[in-house]
C-alpha positions in Angstrom: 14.0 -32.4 -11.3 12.7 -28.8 -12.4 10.7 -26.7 -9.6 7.8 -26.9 -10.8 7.6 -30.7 -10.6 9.1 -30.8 -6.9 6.2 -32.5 -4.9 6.4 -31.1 -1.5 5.9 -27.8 0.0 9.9 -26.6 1.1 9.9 -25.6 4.5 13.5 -24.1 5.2 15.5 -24.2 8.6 15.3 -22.5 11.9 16.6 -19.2 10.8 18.8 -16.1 12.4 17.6 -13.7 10.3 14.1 -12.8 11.8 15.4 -12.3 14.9 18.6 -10.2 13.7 16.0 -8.1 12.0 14.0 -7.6 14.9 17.0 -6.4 16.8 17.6 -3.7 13.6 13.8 -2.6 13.8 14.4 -1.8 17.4 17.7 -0.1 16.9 16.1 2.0 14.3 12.9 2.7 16.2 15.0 3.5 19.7 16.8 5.6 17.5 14.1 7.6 15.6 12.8 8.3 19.0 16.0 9.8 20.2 16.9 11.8 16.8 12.8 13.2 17.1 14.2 14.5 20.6 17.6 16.0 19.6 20.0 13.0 21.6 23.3 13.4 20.0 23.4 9.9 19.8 19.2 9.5 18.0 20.4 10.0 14.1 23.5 7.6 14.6 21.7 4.7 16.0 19.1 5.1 13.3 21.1 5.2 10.6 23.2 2.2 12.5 19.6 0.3 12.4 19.0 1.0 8.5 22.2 -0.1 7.7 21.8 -3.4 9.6 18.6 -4.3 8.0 19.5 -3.7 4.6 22.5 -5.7 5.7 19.7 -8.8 7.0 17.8 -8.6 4.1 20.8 -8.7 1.6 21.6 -12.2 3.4 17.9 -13.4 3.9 17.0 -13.0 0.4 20.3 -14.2 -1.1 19.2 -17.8 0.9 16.0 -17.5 -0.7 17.4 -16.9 -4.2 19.7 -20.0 -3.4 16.5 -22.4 -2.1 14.8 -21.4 -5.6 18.0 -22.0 -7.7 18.7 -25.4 -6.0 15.0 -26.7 -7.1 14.1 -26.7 -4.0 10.8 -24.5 -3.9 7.8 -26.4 -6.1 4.3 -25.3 -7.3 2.8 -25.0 -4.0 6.0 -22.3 -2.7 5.6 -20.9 -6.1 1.4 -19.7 -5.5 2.4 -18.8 -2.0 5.1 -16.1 -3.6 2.5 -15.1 -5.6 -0.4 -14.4 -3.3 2.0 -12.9 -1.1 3.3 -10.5 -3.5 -0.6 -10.1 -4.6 -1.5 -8.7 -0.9 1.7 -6.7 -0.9 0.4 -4.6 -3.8 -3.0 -4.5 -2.5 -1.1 -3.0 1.1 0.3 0.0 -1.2 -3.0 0.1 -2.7 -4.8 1.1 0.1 -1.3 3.4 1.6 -1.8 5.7 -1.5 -5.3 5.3 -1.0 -5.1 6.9 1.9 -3.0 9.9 0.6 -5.7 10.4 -2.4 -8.2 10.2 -0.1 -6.7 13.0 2.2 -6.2 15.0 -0.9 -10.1 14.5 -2.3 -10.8 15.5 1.4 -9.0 18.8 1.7 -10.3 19.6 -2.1 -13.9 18.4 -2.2 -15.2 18.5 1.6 -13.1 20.6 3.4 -12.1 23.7 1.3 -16.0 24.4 0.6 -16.7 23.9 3.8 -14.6 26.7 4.9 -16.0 29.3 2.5 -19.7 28.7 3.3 -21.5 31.3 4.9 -21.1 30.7 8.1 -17.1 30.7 8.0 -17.1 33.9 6.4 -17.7 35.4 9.5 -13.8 34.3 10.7 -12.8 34.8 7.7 -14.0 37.3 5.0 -11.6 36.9 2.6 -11.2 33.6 2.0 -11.8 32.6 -1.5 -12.5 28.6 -1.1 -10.5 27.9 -4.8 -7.8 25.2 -5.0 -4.9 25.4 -4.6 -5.0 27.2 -1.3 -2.6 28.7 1.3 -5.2 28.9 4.0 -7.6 31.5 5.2 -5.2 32.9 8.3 -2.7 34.2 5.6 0.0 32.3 7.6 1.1 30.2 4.4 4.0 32.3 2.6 2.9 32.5 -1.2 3.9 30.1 -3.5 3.2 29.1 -7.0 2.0 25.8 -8.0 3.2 22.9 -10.1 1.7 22.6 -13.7 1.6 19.5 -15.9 4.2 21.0 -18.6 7.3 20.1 -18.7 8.8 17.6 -16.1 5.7 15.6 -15.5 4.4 14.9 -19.1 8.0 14.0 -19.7 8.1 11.4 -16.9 4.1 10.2 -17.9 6.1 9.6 -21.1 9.1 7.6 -19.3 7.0 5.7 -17.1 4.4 4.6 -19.9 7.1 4.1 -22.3 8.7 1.7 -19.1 6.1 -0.4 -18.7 6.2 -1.1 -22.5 9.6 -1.8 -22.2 9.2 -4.6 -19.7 6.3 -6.3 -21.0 9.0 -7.0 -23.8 11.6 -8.2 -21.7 8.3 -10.5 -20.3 7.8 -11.7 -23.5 11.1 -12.2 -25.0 12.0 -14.3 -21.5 8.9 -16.4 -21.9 10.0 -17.2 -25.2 13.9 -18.2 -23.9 15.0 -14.9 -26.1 17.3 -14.3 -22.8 19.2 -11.5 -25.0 16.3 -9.5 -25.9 14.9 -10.0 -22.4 18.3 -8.4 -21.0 17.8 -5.5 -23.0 13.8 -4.6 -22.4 15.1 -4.9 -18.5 18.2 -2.7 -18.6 15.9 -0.1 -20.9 13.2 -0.2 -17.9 15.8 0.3 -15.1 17.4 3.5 -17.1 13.7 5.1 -17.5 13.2 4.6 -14.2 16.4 6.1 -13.4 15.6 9.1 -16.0 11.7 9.7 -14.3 13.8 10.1 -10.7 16.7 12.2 -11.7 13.6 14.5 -13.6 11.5 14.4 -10.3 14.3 15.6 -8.0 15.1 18.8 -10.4 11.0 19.0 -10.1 11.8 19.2 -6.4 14.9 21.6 -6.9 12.8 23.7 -9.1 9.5 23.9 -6.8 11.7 24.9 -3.4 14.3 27.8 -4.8 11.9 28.8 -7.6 8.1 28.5 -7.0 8.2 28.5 -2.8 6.5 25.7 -2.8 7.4 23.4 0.2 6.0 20.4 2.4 4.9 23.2 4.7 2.5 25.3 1.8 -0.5 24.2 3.4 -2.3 22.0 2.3 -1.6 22.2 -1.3 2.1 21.4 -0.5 1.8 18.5 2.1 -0.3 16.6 -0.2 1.7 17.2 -3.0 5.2 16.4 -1.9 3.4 13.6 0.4 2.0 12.3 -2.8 4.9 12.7 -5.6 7.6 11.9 -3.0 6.2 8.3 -1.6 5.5 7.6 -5.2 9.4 8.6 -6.0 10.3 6.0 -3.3 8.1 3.4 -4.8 9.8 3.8 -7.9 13.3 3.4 -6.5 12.0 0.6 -4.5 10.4 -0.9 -8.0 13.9 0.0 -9.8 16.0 -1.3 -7.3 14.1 -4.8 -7.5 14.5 -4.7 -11.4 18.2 -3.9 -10.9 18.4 -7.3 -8.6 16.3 -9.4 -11.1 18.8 -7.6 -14.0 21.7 -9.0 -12.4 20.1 -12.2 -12.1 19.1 -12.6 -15.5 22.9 -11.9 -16.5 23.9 -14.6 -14.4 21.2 -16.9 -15.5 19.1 -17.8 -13.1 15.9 -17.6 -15.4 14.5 -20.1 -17.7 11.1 -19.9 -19.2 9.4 -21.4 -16.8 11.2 -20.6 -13.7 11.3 -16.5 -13.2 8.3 -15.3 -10.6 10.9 -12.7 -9.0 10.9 -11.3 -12.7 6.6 -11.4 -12.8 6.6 -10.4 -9.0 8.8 -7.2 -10.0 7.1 -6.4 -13.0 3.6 -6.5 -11.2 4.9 -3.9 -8.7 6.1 -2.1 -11.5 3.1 -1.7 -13.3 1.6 -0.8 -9.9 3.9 2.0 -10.0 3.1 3.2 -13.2 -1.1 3.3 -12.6 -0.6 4.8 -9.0 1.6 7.8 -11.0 -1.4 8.2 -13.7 -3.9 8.5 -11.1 -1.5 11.3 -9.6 -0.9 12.9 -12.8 -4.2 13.8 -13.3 -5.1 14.3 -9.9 -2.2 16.7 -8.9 -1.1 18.0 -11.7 -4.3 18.3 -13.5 -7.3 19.0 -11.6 
């Protein structure tokens, strides 16, 4: 009996793993709050508490992966992963939201705000232009970050990605398993490619432009920005890498591949959020 046609709604077990990663979330918070207090004992637990989770969630999803190979998980499971992956998206929507919205602030409210007339009288010689280091000159000077080279190239990788896996889409709907294989591994190895260029970006902007999470405003929102995006696309690359491997093993039919559609969906994400950053940060 394929998935699809299963007629119940699978409802697994009484599980360990919630609670085992409860007791890593509170490992790793306990020890956040130590290491944010200098314990000699703070950055261990943490680190303890990452590596436990990671450990959880290596287990909890390989059951998952298992119920879904076994037939077990029908239609109905099959909308529920997809609304949940739906409102997942839709949570990183509104976290880089948030981040834009702090940048349009600072920009578009606050910077003219603080050259009007009245604050003129703190400060005279504020020039309210971005990108700014502050009107209390206690910003060391830095130099910003243009469009040319590094982030037209990744633009290029990341657009030139998301063709790449609409192929492997494609070719796996139409069982060409092969050609899917290859459209993946193509979009992992961009992805790889746009990191490796944004952390000599990084390299580049601290020992040769000054420019640092602590350049005012200007730098927080731009390493705030470009960084979390850099995580989201590990995070995205590392879930393609999983699907990869699962593909190779053949776990996928033509029918049967949501994890593929639910990691392609974040990965388009991924691409639009770093568009909308392109032209916000490196542009305007």
């Amino acid at each position: 009996m394929s998935s699809n046609s299963t007629p119940y709604y699978f409802v697994p077990g009484l599980s360990r793993h919630p609670a085992m990663a409860a007791a890593g979330l509170i490992a790793f918070g306990y020890g956040m709050t130590g290491w944010v207090n200098h314990t000699s004992w703070g950055g261990s637990l943490a680190l303890v508490g990452v590596a436990w989770i990671l450990f959880v969630l290596y287990n909890w999803f390989g059951d998952t992966i298992a119920e879904s190979n076994s037939g077990k998980n029908g239609l109905n499971v099959d909308i529920s992963y997809r609304w949940s992956m739906a409102w997942f998206i839709f949570s990183e929507i509104m976290f880089f939201g948030a981040f834009f919205a702090a940048l349009f602030y600072a920009r578009n409210i606050a910077m003219p705000w603080m050259g009007d007339v009245e604050s003129k009288l703190l400060w005279p010689d504020f020039q309210a232009v971005w990108p700014n280091d502050g009107p209390a000159g206690l910003v060391e000077k830095f130099t910003t970050m243009g469009p040319w080279p590094i982030p037209t190239l990744n633009t290029f990788l990341l657009l030139s990605s998301g063709v790449t896996i609409t192929y492997a889409h494609h070719a796996l709907v139409e069982n060409h398993m092969k050609k899917a294989i290859y459209g993946l591994a193509a979009t992992v190895t961009l992805g790889f490619i746009f990191l490796c260029f944004q952390m000599f970006e990084y390299y580049h902007a601290y020992h040769e432009l000054n420019l640092k999470l602590t350049s005012g405003i200007y730098g927080s929102t731009f390493f705030m920005l470009t960084g979390f995006h850099g995580f989201h696309v590990f995070l995205g690359g590392t879930m393609l890498a999983i699907v990869l491997r699962r593909m190779i093993r053949g776990d996928f039919t033509a029918e049967h591949h949501f994890a593929f559609e639910g990691a392609a969906w974040y990965w388009h994400f991924v691409d639009v959020v770093w568009l909308g950053l392109y032209i916000a940060v490196y542009w305007m």
